[in-house]
KEKOL-860961 format. One record per residue (C-alpha): residue in three letters; z, x, y. Coordinates in steps of 0.25 Angstrom, whole numbers, plus 5000, padded with zeros to 4 digits. Each point is the difference from the previous one (the first is absolute). Example, Ala and Ser with C-alpha at 12.3 -4.5 7.8 and 13.67 -1.06 7.14 Angstrom:
ALA503150494982 SER499850065014 
***
This chain:
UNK507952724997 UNK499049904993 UNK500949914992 UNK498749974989 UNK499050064995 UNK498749904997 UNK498850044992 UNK498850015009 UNK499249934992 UNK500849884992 UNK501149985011 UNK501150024988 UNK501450065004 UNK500050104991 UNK501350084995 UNK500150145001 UNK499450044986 UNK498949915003 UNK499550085011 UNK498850095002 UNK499450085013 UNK498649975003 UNK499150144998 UNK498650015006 UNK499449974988 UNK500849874999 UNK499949975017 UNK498450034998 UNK499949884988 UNK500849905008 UNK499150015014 UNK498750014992 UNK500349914989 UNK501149905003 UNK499750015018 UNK501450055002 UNK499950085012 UNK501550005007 UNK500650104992 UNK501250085004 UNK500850124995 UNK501149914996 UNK499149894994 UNK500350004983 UNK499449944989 UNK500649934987 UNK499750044987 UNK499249884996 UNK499150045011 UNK500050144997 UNK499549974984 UNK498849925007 UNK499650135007 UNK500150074986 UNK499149894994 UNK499050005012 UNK500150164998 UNK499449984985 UNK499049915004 UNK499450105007 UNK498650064996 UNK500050144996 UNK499150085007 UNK499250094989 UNK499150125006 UNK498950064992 UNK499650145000 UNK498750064996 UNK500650054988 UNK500349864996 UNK498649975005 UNK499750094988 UNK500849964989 UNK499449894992 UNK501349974993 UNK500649985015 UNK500649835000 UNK500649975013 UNK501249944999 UNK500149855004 UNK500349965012 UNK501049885002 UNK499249875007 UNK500749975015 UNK500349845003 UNK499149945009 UNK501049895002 UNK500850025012 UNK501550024998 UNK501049945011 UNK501250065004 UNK501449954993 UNK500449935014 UNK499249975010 UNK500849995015 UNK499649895010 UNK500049955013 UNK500749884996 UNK501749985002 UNK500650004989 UNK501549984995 UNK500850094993 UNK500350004985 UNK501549984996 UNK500649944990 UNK501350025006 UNK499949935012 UNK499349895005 UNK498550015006 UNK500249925012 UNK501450025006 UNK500450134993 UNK501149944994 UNK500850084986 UNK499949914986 UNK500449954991 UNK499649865000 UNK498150015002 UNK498849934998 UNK498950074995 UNK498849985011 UNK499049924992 UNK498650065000 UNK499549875006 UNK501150025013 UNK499550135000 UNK498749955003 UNK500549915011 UNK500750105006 UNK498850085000 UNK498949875005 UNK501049955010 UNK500850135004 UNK499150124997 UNK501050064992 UNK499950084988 UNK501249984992 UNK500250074986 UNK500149974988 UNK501349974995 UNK500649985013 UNK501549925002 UNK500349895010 UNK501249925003 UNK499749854995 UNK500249955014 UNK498850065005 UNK499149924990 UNK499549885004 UNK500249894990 UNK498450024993 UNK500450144998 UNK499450055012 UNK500850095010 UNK500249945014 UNK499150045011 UNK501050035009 UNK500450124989 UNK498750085006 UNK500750025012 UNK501250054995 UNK499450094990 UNK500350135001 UNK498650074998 UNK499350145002 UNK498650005003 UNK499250044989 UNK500349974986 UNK499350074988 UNK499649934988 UNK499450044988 UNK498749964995 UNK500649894989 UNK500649945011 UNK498849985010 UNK499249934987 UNK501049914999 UNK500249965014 UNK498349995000 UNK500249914988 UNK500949915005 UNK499349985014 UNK498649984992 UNK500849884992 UNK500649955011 UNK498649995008 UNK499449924988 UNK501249914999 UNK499949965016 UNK498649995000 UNK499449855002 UNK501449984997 UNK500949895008 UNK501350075002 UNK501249935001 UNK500950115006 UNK499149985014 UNK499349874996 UNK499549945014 UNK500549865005 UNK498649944999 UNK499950034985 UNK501549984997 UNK499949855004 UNK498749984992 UNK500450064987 UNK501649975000 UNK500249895010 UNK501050065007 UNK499850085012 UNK500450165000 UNK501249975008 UNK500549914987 UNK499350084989 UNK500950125004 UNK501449915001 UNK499749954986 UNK499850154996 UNK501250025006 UNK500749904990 UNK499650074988 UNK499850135003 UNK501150054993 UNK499649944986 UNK498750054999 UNK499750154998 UNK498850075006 UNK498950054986 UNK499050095004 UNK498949895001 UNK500849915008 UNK500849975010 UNK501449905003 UNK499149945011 UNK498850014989 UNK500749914991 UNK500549905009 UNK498550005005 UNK499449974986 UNK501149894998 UNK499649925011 UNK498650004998 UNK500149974985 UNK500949865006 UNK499049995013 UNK498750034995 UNK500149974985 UNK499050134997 UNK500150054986 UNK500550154996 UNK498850034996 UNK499449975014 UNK501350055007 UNK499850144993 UNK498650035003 UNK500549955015 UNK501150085002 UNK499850124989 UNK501349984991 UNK499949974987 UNK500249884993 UNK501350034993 UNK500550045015 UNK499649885007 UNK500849934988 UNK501250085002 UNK500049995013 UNK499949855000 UNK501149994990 UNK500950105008 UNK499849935016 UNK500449854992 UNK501350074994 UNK500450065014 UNK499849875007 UNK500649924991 UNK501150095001 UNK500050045016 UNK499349895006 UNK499949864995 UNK501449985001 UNK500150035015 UNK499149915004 UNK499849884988 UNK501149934993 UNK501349915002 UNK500750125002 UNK499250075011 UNK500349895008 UNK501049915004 UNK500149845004 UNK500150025013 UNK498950105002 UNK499149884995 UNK500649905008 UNK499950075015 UNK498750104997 UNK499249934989 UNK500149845001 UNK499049925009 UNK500649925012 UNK498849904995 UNK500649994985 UNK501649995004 UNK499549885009 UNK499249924990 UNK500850024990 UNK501449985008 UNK500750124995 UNK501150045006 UNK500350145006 UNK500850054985 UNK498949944993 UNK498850114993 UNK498749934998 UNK499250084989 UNK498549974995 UNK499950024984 UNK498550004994 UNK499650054988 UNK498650094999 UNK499050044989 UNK499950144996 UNK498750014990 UNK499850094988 UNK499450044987 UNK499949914987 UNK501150084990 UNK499750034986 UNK501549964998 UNK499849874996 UNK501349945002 UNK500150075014 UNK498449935003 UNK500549854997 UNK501350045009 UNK499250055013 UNK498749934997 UNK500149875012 UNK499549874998 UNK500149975013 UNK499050125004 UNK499250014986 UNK500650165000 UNK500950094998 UNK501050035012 UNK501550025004 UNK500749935012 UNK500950075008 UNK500949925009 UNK499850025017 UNK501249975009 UNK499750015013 UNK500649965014 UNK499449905009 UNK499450135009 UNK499450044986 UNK500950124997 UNK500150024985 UNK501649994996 UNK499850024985 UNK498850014989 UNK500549954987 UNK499650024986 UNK498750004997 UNK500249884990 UNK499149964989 UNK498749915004 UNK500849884992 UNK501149995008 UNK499849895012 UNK500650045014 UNK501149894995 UNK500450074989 UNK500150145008 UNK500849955011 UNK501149934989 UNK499950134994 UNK500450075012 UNK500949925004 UNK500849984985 UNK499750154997 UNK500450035014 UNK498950105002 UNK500250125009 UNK501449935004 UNK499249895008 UNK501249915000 UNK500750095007 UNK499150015010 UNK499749855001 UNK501049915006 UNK500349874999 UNK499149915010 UNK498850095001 UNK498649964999 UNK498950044991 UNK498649975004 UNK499149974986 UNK498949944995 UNK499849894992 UNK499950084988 UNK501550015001 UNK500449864999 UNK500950024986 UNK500750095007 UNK500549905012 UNK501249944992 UNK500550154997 UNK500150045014 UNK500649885004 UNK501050014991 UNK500250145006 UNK500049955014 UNK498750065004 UNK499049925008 UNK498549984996 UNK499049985009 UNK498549954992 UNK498949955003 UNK500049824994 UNK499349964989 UNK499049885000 UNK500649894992 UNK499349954989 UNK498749935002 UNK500050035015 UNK498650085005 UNK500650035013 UNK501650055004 UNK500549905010 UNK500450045013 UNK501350045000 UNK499750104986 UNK498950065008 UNK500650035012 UNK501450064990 UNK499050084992 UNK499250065013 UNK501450065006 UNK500350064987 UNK498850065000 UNK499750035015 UNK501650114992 UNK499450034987 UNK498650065003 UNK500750145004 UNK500250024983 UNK498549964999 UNK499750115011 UNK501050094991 UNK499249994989 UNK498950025005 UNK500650145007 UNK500450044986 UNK498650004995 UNK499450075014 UNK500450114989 UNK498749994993 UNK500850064987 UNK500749874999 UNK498949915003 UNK499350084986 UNK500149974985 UNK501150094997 UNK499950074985 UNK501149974992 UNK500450155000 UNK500649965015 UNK500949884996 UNK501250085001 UNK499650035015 UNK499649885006 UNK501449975006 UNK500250145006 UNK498650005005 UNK500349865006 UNK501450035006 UNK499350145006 UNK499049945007 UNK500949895005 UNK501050095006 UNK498850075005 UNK499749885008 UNK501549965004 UNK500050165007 UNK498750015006 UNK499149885002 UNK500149905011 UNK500849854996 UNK499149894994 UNK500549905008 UNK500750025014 UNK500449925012 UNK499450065013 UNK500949915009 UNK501149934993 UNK500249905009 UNK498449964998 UNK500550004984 UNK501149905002 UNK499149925009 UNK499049984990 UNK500949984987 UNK500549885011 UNK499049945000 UNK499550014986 UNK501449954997 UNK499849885011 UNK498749964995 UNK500249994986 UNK500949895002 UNK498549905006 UNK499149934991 UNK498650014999 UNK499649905009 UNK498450014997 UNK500350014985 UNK500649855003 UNK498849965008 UNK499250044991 UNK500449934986 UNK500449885010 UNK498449995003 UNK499550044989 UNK499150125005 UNK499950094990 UNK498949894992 UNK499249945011 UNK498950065004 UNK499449915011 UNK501050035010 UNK499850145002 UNK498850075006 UNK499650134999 UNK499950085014 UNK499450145003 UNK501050125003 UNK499550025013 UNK500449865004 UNK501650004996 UNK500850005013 UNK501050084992 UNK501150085008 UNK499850155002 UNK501350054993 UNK500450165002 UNK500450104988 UNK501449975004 UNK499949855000 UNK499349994986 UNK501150114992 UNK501349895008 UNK499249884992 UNK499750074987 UNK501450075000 UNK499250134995 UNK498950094999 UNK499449974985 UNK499449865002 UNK499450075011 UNK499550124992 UNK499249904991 UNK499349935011 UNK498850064999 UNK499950004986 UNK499949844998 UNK499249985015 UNK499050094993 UNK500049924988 UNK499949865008 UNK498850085010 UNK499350034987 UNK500549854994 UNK499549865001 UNK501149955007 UNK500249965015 UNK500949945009 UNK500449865002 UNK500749935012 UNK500349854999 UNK499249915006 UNK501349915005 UNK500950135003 UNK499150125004 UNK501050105001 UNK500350004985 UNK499150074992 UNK499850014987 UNK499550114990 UNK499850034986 UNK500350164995 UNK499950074988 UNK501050044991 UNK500050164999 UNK500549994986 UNK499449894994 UNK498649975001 UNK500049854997 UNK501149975009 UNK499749955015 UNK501049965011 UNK500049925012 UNK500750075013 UNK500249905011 UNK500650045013 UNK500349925014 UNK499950095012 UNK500049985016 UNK499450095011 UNK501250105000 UNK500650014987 UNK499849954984 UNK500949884999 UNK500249994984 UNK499350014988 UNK499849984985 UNK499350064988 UNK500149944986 UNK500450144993 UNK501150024993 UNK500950045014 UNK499149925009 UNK500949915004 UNK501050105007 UNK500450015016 UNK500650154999 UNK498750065001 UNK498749974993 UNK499250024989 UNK498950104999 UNK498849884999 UNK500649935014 UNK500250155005 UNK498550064998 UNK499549855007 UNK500950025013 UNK499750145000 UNK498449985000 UNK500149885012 UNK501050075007 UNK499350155001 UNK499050064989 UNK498949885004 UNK499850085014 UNK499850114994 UNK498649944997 UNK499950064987 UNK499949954984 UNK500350124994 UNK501550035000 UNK500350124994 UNK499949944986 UNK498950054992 UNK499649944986 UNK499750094992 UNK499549944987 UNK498549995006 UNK500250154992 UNK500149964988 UNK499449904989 UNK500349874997 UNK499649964985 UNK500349855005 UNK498850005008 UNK498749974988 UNK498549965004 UNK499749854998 UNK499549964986 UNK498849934997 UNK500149904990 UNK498850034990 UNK499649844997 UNK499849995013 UNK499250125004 UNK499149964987 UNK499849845004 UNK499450075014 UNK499150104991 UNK499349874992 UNK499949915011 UNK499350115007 UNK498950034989 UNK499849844998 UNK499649995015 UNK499150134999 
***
């Protein structure tokens, strides 16, 4: 016994009174018209249908027949005849060849499940459903909520499970739709990067991250952003860190990735709240990590040796860095962020980092007139983020000299500062014993410099920021550092550590020596004579051969040697030579040029032997240490002990001023008495 009764046409479940039998005349309309041939004795159809037979019924032309009596009477008028459609009409529902689910609002559409508690199926997840399941699901369809995915989409593996038949009708408003919305999403996707199956190659240029990280920090905010219809969770993320990677403007960003500009703002906004909110404090912060953590994962065997800290004792690196924007039209907010220092506008956030370049903490941003002195006593009296809680008594913070006011305030609290000396007043040159402290401070402290200099690989950062993004600088700063902390490499590692307590060895035992040459030198007087020295051609320098290895053990590092090239070219192109002494020949003697002042000069002498560089002496500022060696008597050793063999004068280093126009360079003047006295003379002799 059939249990329901479903109108041929519109699928309805009809009631009893709702009911009619299909009669020829009604069968004949619905195979002609509306191609619906399976037609049965049991088959019925609804009222609604039935009136639209009736209605097609009027439309119908009457047919009028003319006799010869008509033919006849003048008087005949034939009666109008109603004008037929020549658009095509379309059946109520159409059925497919396409599964489709069932329509209840009872029970749920994927495991069958009885109510109360649905979700309505969204017209976008029933779009999914029918891209990546070909299924038709109906309008108005119910779902438990633990089918949906959290962008409002159903799972995949709900396709399976679906119970389905395999055809589905749907009516003609139903088909535009579904045509509409694949015609929208085609011009959306197209020349469109998507970030929902971005490729690893184009993840890395635009975000920075690969897609293995892109889609964990997706992971971390996925539940506090919300799917729109023109964008994604994985969209937003991806316009976030292109805005801080690239620095491209909305307008830009919009025509790229075809959102609006009011969208690509939204969506900016949303991803730095959920950050804030979900990430930041997992990975950046005093309280995301603890003193131990930083003592046994993040300190450098190298810094714990020169600094002789012991095993309880955290080393941390504090720098303050520049963050550049807009000239206010708040007056009183312009004299407070403009810098003297920098001639601009600017606000300083405060970096603390470990000795392996991890960021523990951002701080602030501060206002352009506070000096780091006067941050670090701010933090410390104001006891920001509970730092002294984190801080114990006993550790060491490696500073610059900016913070010299500040060194009285940590001793008082215990804390150890490691800084770099200052020259004393009148002095030109750091002795021995201050050279040598200020180099192992800094062979520790460049990791902030490094940290910086990270920070602002985020192009945003290294812009002018309008005054509109004050608020936002420290979220922005704290992201991208948390950023760094989960998914790029450390700044500074040891690769063996018995290598990094070998060499903080014996930077500690050398500077405990003097300067031998610098002695010899003021002893002898050989920084004013001239007769004693003789120049000698490169070629004929028996100077030792010395290996990568060999020359990054005697300059305690790898940025001396990165500026080698630089000055060689500069002495290649120069007028300076080489000088031995006519009484000691293997002391040589040359004068560089400074790279920051144009007028200043200084005189490099070093005293080798056949296998090794013996000592050395430059009249700089830090010439006169033995822990390593200053760029000048770096670049010199480094041309004689491998670049001259390469037989080349070009290094890598090219000048590019020949470009441009000098005003400085005029043509000689001619001095008008003069050129006259020539003319006379010259017709008194004709």
């Amino acid at each position: 016994m059939v249990k329901h009764y479903n109108c041929i046409v519109c699928s309805k479940r009809t009631k009893p009174k709702e009911r009619k039998s299909i009669n020829p005349a009604v069968k004949r309309l619905l195979q002609n018209k509306w191609f619906i041939t399976n037609i049965s004795q049991n088959d019925i159809i609804c009222n609604g249908c039935m009136h639209k037979y009736y209605n097609a019924e009027k439309s119908r032309p009457i047919k009028v027949t003319r006799t010869t009596q008509d033919d006849c009477d003048q008087d005949f008028i034939p009666p109008k005849v109603a004008r037929t459609s020549k658009q095509l009409s379309s059946p109520p529902s159409v059925c497919l060849n396409i599964p489709g689910a069932s329509n209840s609002h009872a029970r749920c559409v994927v495991c069958k499940k009885p109510g109360p508690k649905f979700l309505v199926v969204s017209s976008d997840a029933r779009f999914q459903a029918f891209i990546d399941g070909n299924i038709l699901i109906p309008a108005g369809a119910r779902c438990c909520s633990s089918h949906f995915q959290e962008n409002g989409f159903l799972k995949t593996e709900c396709f399976d499970i679906m119970s389905k038949s395999e055809n589905s009708s749907s009516n003609r408003t139903s088909i535009v739709k579904l045509l509409t919305h694949m015609r929208e999403t085609c011009q959306k996707t197209q020349n469109k990067i998507d970030f929902d199956n971005i490729g690893e190659t184009d993840c890395k240029n635009l975000t920075g991250l690969s897609h293995q990280q892109f889609e964990d920090i997706c992971l971390h905010v996925l539940l506090h952003i919300k799917s729109t219809p023109s964008r994604t969770p994985k969209t937003s993320v991806g316009l976030f860190l292109i805005k801080m990677k690239c620095a491209l403007s909305n307008k830009l960003m919009s025509t790229l990735f075809k959102v609006s500009i009011s969208s690509i703002r939204r969506a900016i906004n949303t991803v730095r709240q959920a950050l804030m909110r979900s990430f930041v404090p997992l990975y950046l912060g005093f309280e995301s990590i603890t003193r131990e953590q930083i003592i046994k994962d993040h300190t450098r065997p190298l810094a714990k040796t020169l600094l002789d800290a012991d095993d309880d004792n955290m080393i941390l690196v504090l720098d303050g860095t520049y963050i550049y924007i807009q000239k206010s039209n708040n007056f009183s907010f312009q004299r407070k962020s403009f810098s003297l220092h920098k001639s601009r506008p600017l606000v300083k956030p405060m970096v603390v980092v470990s000795t392996t370049g991890h960021f523990v903490s951002i701080l602030g941003p501060y206002l352009s007139r506070n000096n780091d002195a006067s941050i670090l006593n701010h933090m410390m009296k104001c006891n920001v983020d509970d730092i002294k809680s984190f801080v114990n008594e006993n550790d060491i913070f490696v500073v610059d000299r900016g913070f010299r006011d500040s060194i009285s305030l940590l001793e008082e609290l215990g804390i150890k500062a490691a800084m770099p000396t200052f020259m004393k007043k009148g002095e030109k040159q750091m002795s021995d014993a201050d050279a040598n402290t200020s180099r192992m401070v800094t062979k520790i402290r460049w990791v902030v410099e490094s940290a910086n200099a990270r920070i602002k690989n985020f192009r945003y950062l290294d812009r002018v920021l309008p005054t509109n993004q004050v608020p936002f600088i420290g979220d922005y700063i704290r992201i991208v550092c948390a950023i760094s902390n989960k998914y790029l490499p450390p700044l500074s590692k040891a690769i063996n550590e018995d290598e990094d307590i070998e060499l903080a060895t014996q930077m500690k035992q050398k500077s405990t020596e003097i300067n031998t040459l610098k002695a010899y030198v003021e002893e002898n007087n050989l920084q004013r004579g001239t007769v004693q020295w003789k120049p000698i051609q490169d070629s004929d320098i028996p100077f030792p051969q010395l290996t990568d290895e060999q020359l990054r053990s005697l300059t305690c590092g790898v940025y001396q040697l990165k500026l080698s090239p630089s000055y060689i070219q500069e002495y290649m192109e120069g007028d300076s030579q080489i000088c031995f002494h006519k009484d000691a020949p293997d002391l040589l003697r040359i004068r560089i040029q400074s790279r920051h002042v144009s007028s200043k000069k200084y005189f490099v002498w070093i005293k080798y032997s056949e296998s090794e560089v013996n000592s050395w002496y430059c009249t700089c500022r830090a010439g006169a240490r033995v822990v390593g060696v200053c760029a000048h008597i770096t670049s010199i050793i480094w041309y004689l002990s491998s670049a001259r063999n390469a037989g080349t004068t070009s290094y890598g280093v090219k000048d590019w001023s020949t470009y441009l126009s000098d005003a400085k360079n005029l043509p000689e003047t001619i001095d008008s008495s003069e050129s006259e006295t020539e003319s006379i003379g010259s017709v008194i002799e004709e």
